[in-house]
C-alpha positions in Angstrom: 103.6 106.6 96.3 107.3 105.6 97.1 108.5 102.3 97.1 109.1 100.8 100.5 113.0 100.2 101.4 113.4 97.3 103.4 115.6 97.3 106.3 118.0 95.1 107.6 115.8 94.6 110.6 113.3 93.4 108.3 115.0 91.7 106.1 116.5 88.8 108.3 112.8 87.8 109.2 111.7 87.6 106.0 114.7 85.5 105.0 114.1 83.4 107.7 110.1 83.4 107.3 109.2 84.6 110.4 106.0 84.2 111.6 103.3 87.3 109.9 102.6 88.6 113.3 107.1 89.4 113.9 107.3 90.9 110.7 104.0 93.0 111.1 105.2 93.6 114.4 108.4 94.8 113.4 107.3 96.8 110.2 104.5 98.7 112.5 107.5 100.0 114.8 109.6 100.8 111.5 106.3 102.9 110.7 104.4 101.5 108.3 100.8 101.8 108.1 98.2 99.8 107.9 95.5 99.5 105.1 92.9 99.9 107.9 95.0 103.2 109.3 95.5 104.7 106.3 91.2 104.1 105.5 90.8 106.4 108.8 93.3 108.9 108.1 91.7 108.8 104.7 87.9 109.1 106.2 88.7 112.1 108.7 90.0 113.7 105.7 86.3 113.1 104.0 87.5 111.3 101.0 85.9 108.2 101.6 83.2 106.9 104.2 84.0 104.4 107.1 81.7 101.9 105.5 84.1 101.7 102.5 87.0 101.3 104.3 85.2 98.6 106.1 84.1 97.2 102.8 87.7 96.8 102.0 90.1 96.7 104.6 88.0 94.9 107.6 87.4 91.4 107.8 
């Protein structure tokens, strides 16, 4: 798996500890995915069963 680059646009936030909800905002439309989208992907795929990724990545 790749290490993530951070941006610039991310960056500043985090420097200036933005609220979680800016920087996940910001790092969703930079493309990241989440642990929950990547469980989906993962389950349509069939390597693992929704009620693991619920297990897991659901609160």
């Amino acid at each position: 798996m790749p290490t993530p680059v951070g941006s610039d646009r991310i960056k500043r936030p985090i420097q200036a500890k933005a609220p979680t909800e800016d920087l996940a905002k910001i790092s969703m439309e930079e493309g990241m995915t989440t642990l929950v989208q990547d469980g989906v992907e993962k389950v349509l795929q069939g390597h693992t069963t929704f009620k693991q990724v619920k297990a897991v990545a659901i609160k």
